[in-house]
C-alpha positions in Angstrom: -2.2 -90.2 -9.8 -3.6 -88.0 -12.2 -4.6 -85.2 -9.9 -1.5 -85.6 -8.4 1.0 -84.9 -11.7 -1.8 -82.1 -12.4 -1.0 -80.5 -9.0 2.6 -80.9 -9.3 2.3 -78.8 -12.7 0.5 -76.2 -11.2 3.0 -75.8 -8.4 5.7 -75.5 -10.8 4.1 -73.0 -13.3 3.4 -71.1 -10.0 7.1 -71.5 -8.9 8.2 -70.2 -11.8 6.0 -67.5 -12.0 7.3 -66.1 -8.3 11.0 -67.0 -9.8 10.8 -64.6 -13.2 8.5 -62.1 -10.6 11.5 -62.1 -7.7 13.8 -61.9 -10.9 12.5 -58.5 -12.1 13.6 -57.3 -9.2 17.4 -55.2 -9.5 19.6 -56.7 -7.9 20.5 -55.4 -4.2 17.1 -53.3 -4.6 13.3 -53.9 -2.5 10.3 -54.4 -4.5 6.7 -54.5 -3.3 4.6 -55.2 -6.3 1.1 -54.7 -3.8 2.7 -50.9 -2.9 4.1 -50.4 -6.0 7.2 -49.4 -5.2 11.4 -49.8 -5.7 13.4 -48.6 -3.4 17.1 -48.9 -4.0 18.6 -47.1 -0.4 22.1 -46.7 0.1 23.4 -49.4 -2.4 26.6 -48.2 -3.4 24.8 -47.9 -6.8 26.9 -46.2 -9.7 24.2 -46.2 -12.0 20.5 -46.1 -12.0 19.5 -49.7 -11.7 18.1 -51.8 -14.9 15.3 -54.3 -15.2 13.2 -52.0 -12.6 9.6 -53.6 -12.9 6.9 -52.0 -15.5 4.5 -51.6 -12.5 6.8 -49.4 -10.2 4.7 -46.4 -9.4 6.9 -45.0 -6.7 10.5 -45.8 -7.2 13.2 -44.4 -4.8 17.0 -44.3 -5.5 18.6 -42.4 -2.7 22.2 -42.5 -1.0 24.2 -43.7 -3.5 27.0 -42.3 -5.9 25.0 -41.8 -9.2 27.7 -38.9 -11.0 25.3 -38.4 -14.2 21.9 -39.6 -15.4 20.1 -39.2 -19.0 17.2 -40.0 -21.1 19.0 -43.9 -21.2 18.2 -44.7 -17.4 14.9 -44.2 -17.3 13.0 -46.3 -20.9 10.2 -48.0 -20.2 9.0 -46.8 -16.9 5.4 -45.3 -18.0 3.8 -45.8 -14.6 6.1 -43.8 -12.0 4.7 -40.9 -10.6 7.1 -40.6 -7.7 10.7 -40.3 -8.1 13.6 -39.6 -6.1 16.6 -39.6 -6.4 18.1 -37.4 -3.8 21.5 -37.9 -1.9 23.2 -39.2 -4.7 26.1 -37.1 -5.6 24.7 -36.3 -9.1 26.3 -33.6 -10.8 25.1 -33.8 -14.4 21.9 -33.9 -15.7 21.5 -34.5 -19.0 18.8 -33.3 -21.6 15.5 -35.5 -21.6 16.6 -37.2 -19.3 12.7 -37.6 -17.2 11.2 -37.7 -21.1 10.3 -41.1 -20.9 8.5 -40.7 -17.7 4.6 -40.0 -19.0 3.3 -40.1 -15.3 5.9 -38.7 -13.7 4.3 -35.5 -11.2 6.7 -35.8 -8.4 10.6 -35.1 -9.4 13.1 -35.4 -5.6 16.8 -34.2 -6.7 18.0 -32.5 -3.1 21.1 -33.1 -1.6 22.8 -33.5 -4.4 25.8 -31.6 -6.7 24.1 -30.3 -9.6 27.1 -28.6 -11.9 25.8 -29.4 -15.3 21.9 -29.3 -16.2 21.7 -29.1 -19.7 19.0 -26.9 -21.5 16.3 -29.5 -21.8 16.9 -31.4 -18.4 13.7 -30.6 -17.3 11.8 -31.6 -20.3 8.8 -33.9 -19.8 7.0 -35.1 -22.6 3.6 -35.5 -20.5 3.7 -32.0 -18.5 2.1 -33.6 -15.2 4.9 -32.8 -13.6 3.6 -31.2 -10.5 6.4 -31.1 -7.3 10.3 -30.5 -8.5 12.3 -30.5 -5.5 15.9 -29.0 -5.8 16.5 -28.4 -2.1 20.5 -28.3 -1.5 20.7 -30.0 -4.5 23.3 -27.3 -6.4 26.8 -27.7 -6.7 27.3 -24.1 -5.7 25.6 -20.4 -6.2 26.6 -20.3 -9.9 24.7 -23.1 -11.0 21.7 -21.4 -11.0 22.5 -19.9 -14.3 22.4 -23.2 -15.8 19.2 -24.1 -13.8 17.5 -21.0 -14.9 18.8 -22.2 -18.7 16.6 -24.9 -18.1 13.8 -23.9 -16.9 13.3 -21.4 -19.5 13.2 -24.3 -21.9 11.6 -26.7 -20.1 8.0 -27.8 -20.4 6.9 -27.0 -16.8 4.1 -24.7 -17.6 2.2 -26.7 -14.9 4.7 -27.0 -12.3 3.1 -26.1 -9.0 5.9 -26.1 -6.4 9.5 -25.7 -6.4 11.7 -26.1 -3.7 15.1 -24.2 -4.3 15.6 -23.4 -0.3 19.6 -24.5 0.8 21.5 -23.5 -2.3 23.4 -20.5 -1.5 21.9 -18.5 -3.8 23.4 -15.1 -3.8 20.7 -13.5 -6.3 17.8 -14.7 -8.7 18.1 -14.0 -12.8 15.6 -12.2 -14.0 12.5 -13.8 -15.6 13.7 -17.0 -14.1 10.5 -18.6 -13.4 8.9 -16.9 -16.5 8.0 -20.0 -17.8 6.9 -21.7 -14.9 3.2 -19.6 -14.9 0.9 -22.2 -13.2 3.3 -22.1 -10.4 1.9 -22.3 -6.5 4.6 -22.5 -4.2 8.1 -21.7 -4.0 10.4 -22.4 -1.4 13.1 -20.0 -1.4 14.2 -20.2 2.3 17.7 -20.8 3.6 20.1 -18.8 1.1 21.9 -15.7 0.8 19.5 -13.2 -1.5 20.4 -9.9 -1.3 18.3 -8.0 -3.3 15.0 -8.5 -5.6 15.6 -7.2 -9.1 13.1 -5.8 -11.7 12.1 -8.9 -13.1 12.5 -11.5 -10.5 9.2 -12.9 -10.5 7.8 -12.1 -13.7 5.4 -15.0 -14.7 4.2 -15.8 -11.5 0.5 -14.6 -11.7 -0.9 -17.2 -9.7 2.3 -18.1 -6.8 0.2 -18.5 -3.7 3.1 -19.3 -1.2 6.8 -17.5 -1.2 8.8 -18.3 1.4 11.9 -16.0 1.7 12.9 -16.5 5.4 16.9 -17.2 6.3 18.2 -15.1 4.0 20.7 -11.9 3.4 17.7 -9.7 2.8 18.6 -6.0 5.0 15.6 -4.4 3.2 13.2 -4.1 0.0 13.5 -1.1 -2.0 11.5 0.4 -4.5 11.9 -2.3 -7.6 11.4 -5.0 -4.8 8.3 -3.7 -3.5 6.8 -3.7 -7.3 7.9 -7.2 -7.5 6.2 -8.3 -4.2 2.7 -6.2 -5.4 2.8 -8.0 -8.5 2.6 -11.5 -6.2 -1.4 -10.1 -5.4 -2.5 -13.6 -4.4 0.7 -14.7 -2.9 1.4 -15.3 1.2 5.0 -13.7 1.8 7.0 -14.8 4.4 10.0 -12.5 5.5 11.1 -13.5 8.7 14.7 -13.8 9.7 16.5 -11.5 7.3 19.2 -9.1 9.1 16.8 -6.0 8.3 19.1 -2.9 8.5 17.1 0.0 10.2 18.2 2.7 8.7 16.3 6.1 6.6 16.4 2.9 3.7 13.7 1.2 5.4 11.1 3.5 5.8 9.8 3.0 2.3 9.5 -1.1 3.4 8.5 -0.5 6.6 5.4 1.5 5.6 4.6 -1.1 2.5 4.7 -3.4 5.9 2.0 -1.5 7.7 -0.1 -1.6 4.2 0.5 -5.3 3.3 0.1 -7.0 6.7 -2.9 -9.3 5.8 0.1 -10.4 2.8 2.9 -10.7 4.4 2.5 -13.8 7.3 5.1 -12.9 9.8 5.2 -9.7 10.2 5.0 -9.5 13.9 8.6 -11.7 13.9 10.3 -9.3 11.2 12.6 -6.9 13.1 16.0 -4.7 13.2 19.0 -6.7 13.8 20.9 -3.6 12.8 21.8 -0.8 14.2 22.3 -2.3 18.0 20.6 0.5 19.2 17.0 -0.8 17.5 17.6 -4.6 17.5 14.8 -6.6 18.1 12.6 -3.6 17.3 9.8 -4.1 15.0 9.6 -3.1 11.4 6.1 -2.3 12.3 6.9 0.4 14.8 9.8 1.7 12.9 9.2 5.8 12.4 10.5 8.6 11.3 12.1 9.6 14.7 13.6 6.8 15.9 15.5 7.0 12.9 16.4 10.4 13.0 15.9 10.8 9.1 15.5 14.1 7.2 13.0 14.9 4.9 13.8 14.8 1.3 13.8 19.0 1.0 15.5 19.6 4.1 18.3 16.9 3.0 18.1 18.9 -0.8 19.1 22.1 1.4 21.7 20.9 3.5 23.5 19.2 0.5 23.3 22.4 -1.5 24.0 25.0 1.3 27.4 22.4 1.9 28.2 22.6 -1.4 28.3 26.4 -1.0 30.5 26.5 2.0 32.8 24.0 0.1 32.8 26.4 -2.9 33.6 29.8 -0.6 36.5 27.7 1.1 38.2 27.0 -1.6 37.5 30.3 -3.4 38.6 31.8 -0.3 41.6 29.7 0.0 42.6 30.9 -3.5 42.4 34.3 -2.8 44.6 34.1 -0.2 47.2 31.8 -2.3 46.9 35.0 -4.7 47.6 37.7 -1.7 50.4 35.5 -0.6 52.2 35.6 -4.1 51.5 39.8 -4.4 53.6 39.8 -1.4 56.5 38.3 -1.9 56.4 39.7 -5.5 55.8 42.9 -3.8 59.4 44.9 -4.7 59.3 43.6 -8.3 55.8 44.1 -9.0 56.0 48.0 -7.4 58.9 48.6 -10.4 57.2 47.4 -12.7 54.6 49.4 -11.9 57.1 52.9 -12.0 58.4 52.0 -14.7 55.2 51.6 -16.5 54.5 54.9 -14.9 57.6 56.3 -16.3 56.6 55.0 -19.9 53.1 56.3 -19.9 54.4 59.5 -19.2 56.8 59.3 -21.8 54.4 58.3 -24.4 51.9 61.4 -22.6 54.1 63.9 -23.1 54.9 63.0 -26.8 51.0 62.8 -27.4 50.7 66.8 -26.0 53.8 68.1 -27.5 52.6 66.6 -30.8 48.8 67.8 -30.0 50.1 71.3 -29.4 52.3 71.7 -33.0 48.7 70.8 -34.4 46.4 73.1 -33.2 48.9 76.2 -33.6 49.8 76.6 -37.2 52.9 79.2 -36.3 54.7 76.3 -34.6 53.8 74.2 -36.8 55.7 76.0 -39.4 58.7 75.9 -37.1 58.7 72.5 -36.9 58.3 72.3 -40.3 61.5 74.5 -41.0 63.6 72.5 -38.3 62.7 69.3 -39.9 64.4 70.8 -43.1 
């Protein structure tokens, strides 16, 4: 009887063990204390979930209608590494909000509306923060200037890949990822970049994978092909860009010949305009398909234009000037007689007076009539 009330004690301490386990659990949530792992999938969750067990390693909190998250949601969770939180309709992050997180090295935010990230959002007190992963996860093109806010001040010195592909992005701040220097990879793919600025990628000494494919890119001039030397290490991809073949390319298309070992698709880059060299390879791009001058020839032409121009409207004046004489042509011949008429006057005074000078007997004549 003994053994038996011992067993029945037993049963119940173990019963009430599984009870406080199973009630750690959030509610409407799946936890797998052997995986250690949460997952809270499409839940209709309006907040990140409470009482999320002190073992969860990988927790995942996707498909629901999260609006803002902050340093609040996340205390007490020492031991994840992996978190997502993507497909949430989040559109606020606030500062410090992953602070808490000490082991944190994988952060998932994509598809999601990003309109606010606050200075420090990205501050982790650890730094092992390894993977971010903002894929489609801005609320628009704008945004970024908040992001790049943040990730000047944020602690991800060791960051090694970051996924920005499917945001729209129309161009890239300079010295965004200034701060990010042990970055590896980043996943640019799937915007609209125009351009690459002075400045783009200044920081990123040791990037060994930059994926720029899908883009608005119609070629890389002089400032863009510093910033792609700088990458030395990096793989470049470049494909699917509407390159515009024009006399603007042949600077890129020769960098192209020269940086092929670099640059990993270079046999699939090629002119989608003008329709008259689409599909034709940036690699076999010359001089005479595209009928481009040379620099002193151009210098020529522009200034022996610029002459012609000048001796067309000097010419033009001239004969604006004719074109007055003429029908001025009756006053300006009296004007001119009676000029005539006056010098003469005036000439003839000048010799009478010139001749009672120089002869001293009609001078005294002259002198006598003027008494």
């Amino acid at each position: 009887m003994f053994a038996t009330a011992q067993g029945a004690v037993v049963l119940g301490l173990l019963c009430g063990v599984l009870s406080a386990g199973a009630s750690l659990c959030p509610s409407g949530c799946e936890c797998s204390e052997a995986a250690l792992t949460v997952k809270c999938v499409s839940k209709d969750l309006r907040d990140i979930p409470t009482r999320i067990p002190g073992y969860t390693r990988n927790l995942f909190i996707i498909g629901n209608h999260i609006r803002e998250i902050g340093p609040e949601a996340f205390q007490g969770l020492d031991n994840v590494t992996n978190l997502s939180l993507s497909n949430n309709r989040i559109s606020e992050v606030k500062s410090n909000t992953f602070f808490s997180l000490r082991s944190l090295r994988s952060l998932d935010l994509s598809n999601n509306q990003l309109a606010v990230i606050h200075p420090e959002a990205f501050s982790v007190q650890s730094r092992m923060l390894r993977e971010l992963n903002l894929s489609l996860a801005l609320y628009n093109h704008s945004s970024i200037m908040d992001l790049a806010t943040s990730l000047r001040w944020s602690t991800l010195s060791d960051l090694q890949g970051l996924d920005l592909s499917s945001n729209g992005l129309v161009y890239l701040p300079p010295g965004i990822f200034c701060h990010l220097t042990g970055l590896r990879r980043l996943q640019l793919a799937n915007n609209s970049i125009v351009s690459i600025h002075n400045g783009t990628f200044t920081g990123l000494d040791h990037l060994q994978d930059l994926d720029l494919t899908h883009n608005a890119l119609r070629t890389f001039r002089e400032e863009a092909l510093k910033e792609l030397d700088l990458l030395r290490s990096a793989r470049l991809h470049l494909a699917e860009n509407p390159f515009t073949c024009t006399c603007d390319i042949e600077s890129f298309a020769a960098w192209l010949n020269n940086s092929r070992a670099k640059v990993m698709d270079t046999d699939h880059l090629t002119c989608v305009f003008p329709i008259t060299l689409q599909n034709t390879s940036l690699l076999s791009v010359g001089e005479v398909e595209l009928g481009c001058h040379k620099t002193g020839d151009g210098d020529n032409l522009a200034l022996q234009t610029s002459y012609v121009f000048l001796g067309l409207v000097l010419g033009f004046v001239g004969l604006m000037f004719l074109f007055v004489l003429y029908l001025n042509r009756k006053g300006i011949k009296k004007r001119i007689y009676d000029m005539r008429d006056a010098c003469r006057e005036v000439w003839e005074g000048y010799h009478y007076r010139y001749e009672i000078d120089s002869d001293p007997r009609l001078s005294q004549v002259s002198t006598s009539a003027d008494v």
